[in-house]
HTML snippet that shows the backbone in 3Dmol.js (N, CA, C, O; Angstrom):
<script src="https://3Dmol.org/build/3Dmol-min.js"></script>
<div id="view" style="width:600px;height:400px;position:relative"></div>
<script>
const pdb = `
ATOM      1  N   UNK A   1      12.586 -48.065 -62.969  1.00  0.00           N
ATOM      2  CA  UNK A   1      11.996 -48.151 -61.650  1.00  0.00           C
ATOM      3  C   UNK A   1      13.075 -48.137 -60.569  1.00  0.00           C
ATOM      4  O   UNK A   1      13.034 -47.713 -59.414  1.00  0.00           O
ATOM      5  N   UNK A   2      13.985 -48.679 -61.217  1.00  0.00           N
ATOM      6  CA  UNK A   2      15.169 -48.630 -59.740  1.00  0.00           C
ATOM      7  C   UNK A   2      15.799 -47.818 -59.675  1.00  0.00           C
ATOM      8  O   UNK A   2      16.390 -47.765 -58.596  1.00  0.00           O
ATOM      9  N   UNK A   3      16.161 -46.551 -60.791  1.00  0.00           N
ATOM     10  CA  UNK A   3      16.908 -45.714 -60.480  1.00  0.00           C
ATOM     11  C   UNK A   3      16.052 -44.132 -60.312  1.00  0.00           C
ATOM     12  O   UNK A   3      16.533 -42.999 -60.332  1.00  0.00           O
ATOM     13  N   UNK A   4      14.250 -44.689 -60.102  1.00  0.00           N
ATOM     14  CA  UNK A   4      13.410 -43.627 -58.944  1.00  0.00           C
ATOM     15  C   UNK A   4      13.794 -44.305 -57.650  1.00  0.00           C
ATOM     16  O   UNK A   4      14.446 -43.583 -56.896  1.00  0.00           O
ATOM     17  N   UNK A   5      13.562 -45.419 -57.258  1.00  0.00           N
ATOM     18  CA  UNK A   5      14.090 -45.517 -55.917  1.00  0.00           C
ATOM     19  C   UNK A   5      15.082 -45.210 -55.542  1.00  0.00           C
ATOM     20  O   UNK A   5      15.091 -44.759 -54.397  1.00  0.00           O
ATOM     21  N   UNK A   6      16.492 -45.293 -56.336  1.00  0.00           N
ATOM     22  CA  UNK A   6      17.602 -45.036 -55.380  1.00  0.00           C
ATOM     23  C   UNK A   6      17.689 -43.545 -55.805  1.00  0.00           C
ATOM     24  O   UNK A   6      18.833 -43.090 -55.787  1.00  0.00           O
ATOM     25  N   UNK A   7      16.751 -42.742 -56.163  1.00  0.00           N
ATOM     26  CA  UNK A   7      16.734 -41.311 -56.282  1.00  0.00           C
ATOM     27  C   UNK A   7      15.996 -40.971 -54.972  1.00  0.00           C
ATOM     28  O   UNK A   7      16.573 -40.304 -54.114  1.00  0.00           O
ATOM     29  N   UNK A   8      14.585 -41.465 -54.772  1.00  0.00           N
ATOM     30  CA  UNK A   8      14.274 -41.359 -53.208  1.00  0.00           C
ATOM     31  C   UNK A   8      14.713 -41.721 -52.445  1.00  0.00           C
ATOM     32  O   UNK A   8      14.814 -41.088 -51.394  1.00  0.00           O
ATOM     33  N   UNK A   9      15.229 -43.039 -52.636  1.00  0.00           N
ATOM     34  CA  UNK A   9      16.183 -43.629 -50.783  1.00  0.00           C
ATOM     35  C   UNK A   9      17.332 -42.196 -50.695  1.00  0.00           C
ATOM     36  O   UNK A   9      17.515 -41.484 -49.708  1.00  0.00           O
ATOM     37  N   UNK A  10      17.923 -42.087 -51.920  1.00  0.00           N
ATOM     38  CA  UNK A  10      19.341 -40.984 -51.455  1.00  0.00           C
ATOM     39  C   UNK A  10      18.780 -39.674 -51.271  1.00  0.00           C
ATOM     40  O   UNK A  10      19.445 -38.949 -50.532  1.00  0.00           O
ATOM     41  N   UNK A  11      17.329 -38.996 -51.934  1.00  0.00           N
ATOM     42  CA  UNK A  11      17.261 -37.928 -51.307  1.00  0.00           C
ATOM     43  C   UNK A  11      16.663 -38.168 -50.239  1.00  0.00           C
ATOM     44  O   UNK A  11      16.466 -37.094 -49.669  1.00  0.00           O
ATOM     45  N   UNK A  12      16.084 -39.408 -49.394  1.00  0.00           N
ATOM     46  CA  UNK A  12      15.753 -39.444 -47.981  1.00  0.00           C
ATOM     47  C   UNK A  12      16.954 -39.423 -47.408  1.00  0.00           C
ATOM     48  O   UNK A  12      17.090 -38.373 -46.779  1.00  0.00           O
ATOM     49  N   UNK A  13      17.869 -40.105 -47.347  1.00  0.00           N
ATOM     50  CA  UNK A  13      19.571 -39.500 -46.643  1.00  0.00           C
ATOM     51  C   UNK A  13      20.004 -38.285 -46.735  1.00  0.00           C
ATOM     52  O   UNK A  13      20.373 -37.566 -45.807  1.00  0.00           O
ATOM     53  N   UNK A  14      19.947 -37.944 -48.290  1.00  0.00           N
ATOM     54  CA  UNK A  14      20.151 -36.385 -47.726  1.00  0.00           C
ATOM     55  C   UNK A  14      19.617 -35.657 -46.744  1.00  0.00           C
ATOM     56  O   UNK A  14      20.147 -35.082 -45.794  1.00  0.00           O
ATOM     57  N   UNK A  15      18.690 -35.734 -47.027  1.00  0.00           N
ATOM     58  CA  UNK A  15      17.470 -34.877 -46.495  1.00  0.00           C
ATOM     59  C   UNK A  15      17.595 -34.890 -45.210  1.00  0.00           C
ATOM     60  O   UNK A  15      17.836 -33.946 -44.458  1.00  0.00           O
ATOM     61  N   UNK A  16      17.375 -36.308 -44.906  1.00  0.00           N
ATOM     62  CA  UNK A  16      17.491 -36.794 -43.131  1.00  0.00           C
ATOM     63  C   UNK A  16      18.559 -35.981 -42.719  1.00  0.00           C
ATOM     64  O   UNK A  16      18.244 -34.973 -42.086  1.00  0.00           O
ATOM     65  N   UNK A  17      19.698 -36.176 -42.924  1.00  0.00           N
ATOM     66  CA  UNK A  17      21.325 -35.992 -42.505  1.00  0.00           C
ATOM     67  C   UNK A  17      21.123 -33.848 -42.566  1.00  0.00           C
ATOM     68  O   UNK A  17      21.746 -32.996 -41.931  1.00  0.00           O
ATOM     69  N   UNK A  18      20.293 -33.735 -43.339  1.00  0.00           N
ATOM     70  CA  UNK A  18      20.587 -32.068 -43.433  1.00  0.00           C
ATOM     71  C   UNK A  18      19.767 -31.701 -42.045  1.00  0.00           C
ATOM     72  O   UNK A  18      20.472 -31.069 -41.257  1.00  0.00           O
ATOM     73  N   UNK A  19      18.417 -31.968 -41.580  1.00  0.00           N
ATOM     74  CA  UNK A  19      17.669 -31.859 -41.093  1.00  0.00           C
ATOM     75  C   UNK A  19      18.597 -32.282 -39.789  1.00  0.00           C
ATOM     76  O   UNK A  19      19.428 -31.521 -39.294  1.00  0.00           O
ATOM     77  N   UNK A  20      18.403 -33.223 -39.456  1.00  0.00           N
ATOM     78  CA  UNK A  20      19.396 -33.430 -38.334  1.00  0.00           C
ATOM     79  C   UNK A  20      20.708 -32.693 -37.536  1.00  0.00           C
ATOM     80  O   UNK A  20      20.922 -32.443 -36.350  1.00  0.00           O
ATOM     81  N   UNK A  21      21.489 -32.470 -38.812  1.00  0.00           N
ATOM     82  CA  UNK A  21      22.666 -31.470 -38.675  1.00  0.00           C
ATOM     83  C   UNK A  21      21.604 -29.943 -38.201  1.00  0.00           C
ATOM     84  O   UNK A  21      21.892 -29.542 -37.073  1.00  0.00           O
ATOM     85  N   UNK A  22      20.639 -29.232 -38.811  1.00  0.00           N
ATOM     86  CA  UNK A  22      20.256 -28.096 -38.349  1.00  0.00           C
ATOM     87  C   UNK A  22      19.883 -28.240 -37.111  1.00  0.00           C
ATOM     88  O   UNK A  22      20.498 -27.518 -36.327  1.00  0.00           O
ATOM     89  N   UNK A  23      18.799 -29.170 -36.494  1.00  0.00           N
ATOM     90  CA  UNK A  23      18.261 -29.410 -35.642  1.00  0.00           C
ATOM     91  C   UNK A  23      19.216 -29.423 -34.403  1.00  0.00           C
ATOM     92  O   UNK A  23      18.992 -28.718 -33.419  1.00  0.00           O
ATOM     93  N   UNK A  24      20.293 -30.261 -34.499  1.00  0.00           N
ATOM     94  CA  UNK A  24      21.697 -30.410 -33.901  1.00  0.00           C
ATOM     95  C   UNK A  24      22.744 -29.122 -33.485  1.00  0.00           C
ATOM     96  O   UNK A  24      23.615 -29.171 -32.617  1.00  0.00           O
ATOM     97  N   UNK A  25      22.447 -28.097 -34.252  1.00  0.00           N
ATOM     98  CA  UNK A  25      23.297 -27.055 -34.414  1.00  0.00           C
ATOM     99  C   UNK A  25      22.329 -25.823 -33.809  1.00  0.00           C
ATOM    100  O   UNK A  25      22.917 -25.063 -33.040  1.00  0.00           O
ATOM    101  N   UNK A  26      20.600 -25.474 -34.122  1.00  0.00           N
ATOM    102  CA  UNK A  26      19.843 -24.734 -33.261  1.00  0.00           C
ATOM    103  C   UNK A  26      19.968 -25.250 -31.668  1.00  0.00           C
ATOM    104  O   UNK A  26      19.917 -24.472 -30.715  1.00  0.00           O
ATOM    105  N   UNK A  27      20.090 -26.270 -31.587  1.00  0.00           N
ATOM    106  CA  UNK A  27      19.789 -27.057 -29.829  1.00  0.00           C
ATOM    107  C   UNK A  27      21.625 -26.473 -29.382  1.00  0.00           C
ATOM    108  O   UNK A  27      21.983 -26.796 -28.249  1.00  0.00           O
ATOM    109  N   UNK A  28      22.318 -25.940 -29.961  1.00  0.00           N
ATOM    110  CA  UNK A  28      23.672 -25.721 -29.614  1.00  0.00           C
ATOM    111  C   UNK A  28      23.660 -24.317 -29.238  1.00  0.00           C
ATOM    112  O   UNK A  28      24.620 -24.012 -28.531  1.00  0.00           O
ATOM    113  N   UNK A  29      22.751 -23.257 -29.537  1.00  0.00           N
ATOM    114  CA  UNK A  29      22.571 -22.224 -29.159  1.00  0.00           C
ATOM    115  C   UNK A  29      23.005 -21.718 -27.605  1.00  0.00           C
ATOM    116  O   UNK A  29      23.723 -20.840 -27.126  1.00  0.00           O
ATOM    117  N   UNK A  30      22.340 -22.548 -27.225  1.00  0.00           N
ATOM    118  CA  UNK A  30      22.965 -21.752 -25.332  1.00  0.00           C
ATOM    119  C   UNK A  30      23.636 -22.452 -24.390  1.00  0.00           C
ATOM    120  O   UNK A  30      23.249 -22.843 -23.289  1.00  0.00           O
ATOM    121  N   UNK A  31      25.208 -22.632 -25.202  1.00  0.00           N
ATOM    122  CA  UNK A  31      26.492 -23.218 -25.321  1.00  0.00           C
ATOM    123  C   UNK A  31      27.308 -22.072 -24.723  1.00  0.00           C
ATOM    124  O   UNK A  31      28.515 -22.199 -24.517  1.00  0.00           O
ATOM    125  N   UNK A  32      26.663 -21.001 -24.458  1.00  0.00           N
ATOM    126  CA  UNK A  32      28.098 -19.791 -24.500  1.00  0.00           C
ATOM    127  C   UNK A  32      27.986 -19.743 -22.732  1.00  0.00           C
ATOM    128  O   UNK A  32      26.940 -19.568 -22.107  1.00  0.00           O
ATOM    129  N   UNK A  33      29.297 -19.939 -22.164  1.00  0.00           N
ATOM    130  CA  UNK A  33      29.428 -19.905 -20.744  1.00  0.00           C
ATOM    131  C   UNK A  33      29.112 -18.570 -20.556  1.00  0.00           C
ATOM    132  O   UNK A  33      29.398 -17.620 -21.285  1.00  0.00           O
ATOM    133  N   UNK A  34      28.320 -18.587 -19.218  1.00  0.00           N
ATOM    134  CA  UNK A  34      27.716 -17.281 -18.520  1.00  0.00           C
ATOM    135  C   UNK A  34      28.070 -17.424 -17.214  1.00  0.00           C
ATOM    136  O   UNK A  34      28.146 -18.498 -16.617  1.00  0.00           O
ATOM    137  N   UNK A  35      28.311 -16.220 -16.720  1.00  0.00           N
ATOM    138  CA  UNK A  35      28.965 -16.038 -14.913  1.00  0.00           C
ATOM    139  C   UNK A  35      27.684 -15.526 -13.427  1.00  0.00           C
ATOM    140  O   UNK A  35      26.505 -15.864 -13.535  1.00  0.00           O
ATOM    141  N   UNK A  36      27.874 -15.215 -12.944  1.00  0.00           N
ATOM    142  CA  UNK A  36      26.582 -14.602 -11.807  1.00  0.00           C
ATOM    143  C   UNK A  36      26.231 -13.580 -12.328  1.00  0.00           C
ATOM    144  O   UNK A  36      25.018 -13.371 -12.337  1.00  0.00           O
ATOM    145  N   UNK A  37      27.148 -12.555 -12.957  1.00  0.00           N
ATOM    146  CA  UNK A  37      27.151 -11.270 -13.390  1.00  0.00           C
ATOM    147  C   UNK A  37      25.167 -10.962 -14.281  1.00  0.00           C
ATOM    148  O   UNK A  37      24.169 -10.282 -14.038  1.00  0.00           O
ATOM    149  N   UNK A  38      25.560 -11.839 -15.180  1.00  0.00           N
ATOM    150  CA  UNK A  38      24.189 -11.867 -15.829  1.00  0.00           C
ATOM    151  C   UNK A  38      23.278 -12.856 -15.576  1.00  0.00           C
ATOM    152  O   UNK A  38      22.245 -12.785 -16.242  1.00  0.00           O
ATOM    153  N   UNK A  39      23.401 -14.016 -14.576  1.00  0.00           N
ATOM    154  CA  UNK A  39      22.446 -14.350 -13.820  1.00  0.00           C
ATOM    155  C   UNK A  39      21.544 -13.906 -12.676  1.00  0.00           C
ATOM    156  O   UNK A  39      20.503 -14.303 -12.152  1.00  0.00           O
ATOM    157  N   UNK A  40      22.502 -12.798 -12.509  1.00  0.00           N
ATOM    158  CA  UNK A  40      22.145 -12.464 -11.002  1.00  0.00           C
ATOM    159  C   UNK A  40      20.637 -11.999 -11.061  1.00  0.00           C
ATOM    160  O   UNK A  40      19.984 -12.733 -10.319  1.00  0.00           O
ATOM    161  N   UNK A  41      19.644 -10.805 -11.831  1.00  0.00           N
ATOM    162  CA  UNK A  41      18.527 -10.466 -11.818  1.00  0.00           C
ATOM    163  C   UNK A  41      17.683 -11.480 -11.973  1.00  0.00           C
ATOM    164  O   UNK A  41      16.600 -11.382 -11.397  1.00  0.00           O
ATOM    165  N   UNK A  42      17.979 -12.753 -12.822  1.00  0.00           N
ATOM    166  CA  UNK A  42      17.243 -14.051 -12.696  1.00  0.00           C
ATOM    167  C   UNK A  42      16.797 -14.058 -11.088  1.00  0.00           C
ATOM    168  O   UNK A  42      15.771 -13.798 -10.460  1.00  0.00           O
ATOM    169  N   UNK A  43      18.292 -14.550 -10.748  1.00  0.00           N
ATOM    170  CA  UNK A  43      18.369 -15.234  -9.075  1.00  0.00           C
ATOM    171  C   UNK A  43      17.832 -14.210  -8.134  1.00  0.00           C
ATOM    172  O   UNK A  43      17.520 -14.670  -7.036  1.00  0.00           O
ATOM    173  N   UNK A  44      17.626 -12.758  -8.325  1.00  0.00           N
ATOM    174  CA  UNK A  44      17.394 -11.829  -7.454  1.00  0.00           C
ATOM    175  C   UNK A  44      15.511 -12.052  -7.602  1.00  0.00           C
ATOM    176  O   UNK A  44      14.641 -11.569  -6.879  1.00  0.00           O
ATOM    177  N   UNK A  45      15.393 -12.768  -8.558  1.00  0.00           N
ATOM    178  CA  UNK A  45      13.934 -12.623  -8.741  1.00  0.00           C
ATOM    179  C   UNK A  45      13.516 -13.688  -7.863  1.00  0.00           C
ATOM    180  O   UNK A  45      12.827 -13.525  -6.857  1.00  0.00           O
ATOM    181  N   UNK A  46      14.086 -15.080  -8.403  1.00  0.00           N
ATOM    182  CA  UNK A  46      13.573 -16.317  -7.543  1.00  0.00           C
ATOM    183  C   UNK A  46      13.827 -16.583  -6.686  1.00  0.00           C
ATOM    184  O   UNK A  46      13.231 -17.570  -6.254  1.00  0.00           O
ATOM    185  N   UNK A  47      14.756 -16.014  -5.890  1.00  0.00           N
ATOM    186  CA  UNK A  47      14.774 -15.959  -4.758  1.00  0.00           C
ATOM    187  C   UNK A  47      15.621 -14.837  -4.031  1.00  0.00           C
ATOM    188  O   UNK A  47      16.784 -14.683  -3.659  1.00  0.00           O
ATOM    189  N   UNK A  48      14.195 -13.998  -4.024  1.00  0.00           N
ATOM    190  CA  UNK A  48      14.611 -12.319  -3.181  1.00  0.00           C
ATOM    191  C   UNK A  48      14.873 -12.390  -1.973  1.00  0.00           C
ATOM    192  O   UNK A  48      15.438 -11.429  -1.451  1.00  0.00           O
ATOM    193  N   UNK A  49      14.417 -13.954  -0.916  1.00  0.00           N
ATOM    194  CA  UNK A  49      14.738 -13.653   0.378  1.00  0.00           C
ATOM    195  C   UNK A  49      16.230 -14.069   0.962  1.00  0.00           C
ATOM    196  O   UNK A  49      16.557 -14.157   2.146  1.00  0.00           O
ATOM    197  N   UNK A  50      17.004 -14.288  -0.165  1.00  0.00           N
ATOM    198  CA  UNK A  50      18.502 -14.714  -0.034  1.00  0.00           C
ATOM    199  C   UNK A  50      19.643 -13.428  -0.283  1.00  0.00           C
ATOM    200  O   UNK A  50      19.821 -12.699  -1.260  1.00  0.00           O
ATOM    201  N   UNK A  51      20.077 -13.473   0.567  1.00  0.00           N
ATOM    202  CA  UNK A  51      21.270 -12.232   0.622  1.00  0.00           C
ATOM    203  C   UNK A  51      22.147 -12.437  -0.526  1.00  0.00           C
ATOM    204  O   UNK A  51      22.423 -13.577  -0.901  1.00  0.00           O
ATOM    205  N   UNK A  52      22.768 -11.003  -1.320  1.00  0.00           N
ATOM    206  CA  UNK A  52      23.940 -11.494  -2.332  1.00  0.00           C
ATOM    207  C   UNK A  52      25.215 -12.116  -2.210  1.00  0.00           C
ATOM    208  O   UNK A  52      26.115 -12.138  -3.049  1.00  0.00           O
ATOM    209  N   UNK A  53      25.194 -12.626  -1.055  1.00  0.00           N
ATOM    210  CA  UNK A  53      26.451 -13.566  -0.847  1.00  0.00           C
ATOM    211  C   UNK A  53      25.705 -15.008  -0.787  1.00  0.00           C
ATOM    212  O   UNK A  53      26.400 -15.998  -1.013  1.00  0.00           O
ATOM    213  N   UNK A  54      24.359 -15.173  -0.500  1.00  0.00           N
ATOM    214  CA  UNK A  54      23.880 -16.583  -0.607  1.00  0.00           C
ATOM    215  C   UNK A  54      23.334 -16.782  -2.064  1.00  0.00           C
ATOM    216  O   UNK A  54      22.852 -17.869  -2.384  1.00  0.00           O
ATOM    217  N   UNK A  55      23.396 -15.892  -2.815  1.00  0.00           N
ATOM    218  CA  UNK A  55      22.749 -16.046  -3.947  1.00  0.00           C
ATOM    219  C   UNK A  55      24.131 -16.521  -4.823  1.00  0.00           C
ATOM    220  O   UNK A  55      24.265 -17.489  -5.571  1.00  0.00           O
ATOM    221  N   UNK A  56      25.242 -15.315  -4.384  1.00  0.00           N
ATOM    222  CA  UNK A  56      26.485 -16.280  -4.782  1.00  0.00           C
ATOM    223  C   UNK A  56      26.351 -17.244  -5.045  1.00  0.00           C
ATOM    224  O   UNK A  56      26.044 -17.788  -6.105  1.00  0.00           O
ATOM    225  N   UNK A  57      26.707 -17.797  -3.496  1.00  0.00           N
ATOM    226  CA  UNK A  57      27.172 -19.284  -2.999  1.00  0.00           C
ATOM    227  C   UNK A  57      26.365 -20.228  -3.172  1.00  0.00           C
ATOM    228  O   UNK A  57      26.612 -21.419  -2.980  1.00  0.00           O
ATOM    229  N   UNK A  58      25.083 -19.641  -3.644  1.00  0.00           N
ATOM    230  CA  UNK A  58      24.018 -21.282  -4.859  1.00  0.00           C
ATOM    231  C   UNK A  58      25.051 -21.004  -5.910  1.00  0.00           C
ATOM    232  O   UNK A  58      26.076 -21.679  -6.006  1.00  0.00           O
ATOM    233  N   UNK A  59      24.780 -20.059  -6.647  1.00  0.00           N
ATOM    234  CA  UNK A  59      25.352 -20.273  -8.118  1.00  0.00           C
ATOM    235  C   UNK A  59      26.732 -20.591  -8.229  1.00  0.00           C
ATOM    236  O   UNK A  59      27.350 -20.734  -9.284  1.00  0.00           O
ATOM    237  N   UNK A  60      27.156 -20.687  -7.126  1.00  0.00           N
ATOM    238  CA  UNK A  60      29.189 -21.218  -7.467  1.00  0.00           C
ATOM    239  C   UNK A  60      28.828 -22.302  -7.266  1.00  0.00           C
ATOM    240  O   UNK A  60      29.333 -23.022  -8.128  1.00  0.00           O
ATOM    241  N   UNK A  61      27.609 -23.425  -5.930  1.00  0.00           N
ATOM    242  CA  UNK A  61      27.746 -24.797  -5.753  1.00  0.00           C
ATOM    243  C   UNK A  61      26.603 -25.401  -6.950  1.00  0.00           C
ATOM    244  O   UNK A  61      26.534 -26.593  -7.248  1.00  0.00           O
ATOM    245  N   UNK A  62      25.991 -24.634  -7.377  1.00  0.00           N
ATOM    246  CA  UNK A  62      25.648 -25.394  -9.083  1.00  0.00           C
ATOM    247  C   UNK A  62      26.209 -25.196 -10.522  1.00  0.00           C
ATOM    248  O   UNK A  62      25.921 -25.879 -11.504  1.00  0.00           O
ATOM    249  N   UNK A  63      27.140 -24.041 -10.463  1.00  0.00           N
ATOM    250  CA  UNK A  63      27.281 -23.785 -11.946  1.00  0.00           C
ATOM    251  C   UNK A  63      29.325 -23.829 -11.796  1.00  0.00           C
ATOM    252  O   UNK A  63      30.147 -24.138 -12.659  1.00  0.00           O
ATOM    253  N   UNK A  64      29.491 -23.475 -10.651  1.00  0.00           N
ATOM    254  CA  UNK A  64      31.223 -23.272  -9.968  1.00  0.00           C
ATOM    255  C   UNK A  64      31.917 -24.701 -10.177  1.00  0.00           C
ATOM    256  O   UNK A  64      31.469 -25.801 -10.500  1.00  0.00           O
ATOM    257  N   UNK A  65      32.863 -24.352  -9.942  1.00  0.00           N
ATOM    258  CA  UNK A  65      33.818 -26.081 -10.555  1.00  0.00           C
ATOM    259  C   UNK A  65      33.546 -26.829  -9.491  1.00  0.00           C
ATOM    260  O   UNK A  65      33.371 -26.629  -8.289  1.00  0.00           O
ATOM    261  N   UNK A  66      33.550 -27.780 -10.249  1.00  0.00           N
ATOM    262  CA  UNK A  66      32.702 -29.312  -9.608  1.00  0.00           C
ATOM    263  C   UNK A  66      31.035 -29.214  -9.242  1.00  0.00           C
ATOM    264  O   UNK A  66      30.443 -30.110  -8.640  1.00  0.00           O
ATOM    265  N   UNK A  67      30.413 -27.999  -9.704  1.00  0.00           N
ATOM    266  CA  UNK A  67      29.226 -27.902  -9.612  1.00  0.00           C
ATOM    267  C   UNK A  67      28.416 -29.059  -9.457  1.00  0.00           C
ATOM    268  O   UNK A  67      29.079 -30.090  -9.341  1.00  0.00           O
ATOM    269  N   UNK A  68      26.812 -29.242  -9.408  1.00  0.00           N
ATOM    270  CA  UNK A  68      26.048 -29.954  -9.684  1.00  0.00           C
ATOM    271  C   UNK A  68      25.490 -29.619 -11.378  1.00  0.00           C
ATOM    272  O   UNK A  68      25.126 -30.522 -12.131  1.00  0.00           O
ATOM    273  N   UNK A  69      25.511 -28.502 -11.672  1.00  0.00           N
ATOM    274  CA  UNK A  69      25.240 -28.104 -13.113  1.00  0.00           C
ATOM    275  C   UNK A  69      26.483 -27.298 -13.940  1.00  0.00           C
ATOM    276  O   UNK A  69      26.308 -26.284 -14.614  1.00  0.00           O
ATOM    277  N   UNK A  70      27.817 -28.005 -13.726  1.00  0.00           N
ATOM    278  CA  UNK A  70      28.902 -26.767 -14.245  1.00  0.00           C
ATOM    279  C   UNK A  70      28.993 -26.647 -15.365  1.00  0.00           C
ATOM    280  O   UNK A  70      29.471 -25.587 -15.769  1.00  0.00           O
ATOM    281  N   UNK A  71      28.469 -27.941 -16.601  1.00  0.00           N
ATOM    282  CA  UNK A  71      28.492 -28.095 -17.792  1.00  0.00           C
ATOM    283  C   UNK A  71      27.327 -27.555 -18.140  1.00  0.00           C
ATOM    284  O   UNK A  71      27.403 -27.205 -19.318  1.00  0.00           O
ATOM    285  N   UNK A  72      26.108 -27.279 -17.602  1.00  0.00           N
ATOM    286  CA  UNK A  72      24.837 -27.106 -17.827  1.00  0.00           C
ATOM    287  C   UNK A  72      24.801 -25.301 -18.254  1.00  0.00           C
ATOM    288  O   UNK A  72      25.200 -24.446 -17.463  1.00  0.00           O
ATOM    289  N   UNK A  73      24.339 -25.033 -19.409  1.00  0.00           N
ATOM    290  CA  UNK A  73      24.329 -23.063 -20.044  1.00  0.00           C
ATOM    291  C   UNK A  73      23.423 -22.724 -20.206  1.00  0.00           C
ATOM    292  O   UNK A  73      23.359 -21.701 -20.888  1.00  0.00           O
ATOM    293  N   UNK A  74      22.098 -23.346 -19.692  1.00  0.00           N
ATOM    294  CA  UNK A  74      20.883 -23.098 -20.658  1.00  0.00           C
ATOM    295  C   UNK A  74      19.834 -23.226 -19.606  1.00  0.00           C
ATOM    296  O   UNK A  74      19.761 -24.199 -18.856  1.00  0.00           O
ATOM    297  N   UNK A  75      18.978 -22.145 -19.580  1.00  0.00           N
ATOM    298  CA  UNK A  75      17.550 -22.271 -18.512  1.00  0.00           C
ATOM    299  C   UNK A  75      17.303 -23.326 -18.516  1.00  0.00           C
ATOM    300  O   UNK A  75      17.280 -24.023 -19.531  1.00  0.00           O
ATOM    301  N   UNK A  76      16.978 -23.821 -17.022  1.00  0.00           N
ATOM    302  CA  UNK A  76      16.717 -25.160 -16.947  1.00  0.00           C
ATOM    303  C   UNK A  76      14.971 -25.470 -18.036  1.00  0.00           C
ATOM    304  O   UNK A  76      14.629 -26.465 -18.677  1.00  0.00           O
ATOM    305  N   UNK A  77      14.327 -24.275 -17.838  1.00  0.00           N
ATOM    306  CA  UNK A  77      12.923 -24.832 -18.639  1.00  0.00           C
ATOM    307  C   UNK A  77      12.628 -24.909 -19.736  1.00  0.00           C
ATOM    308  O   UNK A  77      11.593 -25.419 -20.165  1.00  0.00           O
ATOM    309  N   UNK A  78      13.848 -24.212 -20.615  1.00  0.00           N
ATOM    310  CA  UNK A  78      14.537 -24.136 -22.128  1.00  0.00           C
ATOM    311  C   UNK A  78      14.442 -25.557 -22.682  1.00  0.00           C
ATOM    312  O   UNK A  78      13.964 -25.953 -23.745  1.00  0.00           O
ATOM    313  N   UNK A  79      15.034 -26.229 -21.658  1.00  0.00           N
ATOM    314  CA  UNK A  79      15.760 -27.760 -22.265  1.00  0.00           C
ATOM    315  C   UNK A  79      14.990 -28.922 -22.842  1.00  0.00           C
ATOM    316  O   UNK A  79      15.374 -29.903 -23.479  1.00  0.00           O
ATOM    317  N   UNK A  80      13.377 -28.402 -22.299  1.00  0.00           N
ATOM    318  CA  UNK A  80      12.704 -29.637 -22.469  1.00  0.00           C
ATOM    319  C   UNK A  80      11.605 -29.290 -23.755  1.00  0.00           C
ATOM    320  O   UNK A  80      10.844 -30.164 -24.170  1.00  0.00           O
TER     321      UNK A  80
END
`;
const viewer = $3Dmol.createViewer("view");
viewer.addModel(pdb, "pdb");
viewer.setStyle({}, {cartoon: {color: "spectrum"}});
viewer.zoomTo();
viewer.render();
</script>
């Protein structure tokens, strides 16, 4: 009897710990730094009434060093 339990407690650790690690490693997906270059048709969409120098100058003061989002790679509606 005790050596089915410590056959289930350890394949629940495995198990847990594998599951976790994948789960951990899919959510790492949109990690790869991106520039205006391929944001820009996003930003040209949501907001068409902003000139390409103001559409810039959002995306350098949220994503540009010292941003409000500079660490942030991933659609904001992705995340949740």
């Amino acid at each position: 009897m005790k050596k089915i339990l410590f056959s289930l407690l350890g394949s629940t650790i495995i198990l847990g710990g594998t599951v976790s690690y994948v789960f951990a490693q899919s959510n790492d997906e949109g990690n790869d730094n991106f520039n205006f270059g391929q944001k820009k048709p996003y930003i040209q969409e949501m907001h068409p009434e902003l000139s390409a120098q103001e559409q810039k100058d959002m995306f350098d003061s949220c994503h540009g060093e010292d941003g409000a989002m500079e660490n942030y790679n991933e659609d904001m509606m992705n995340s949740f």
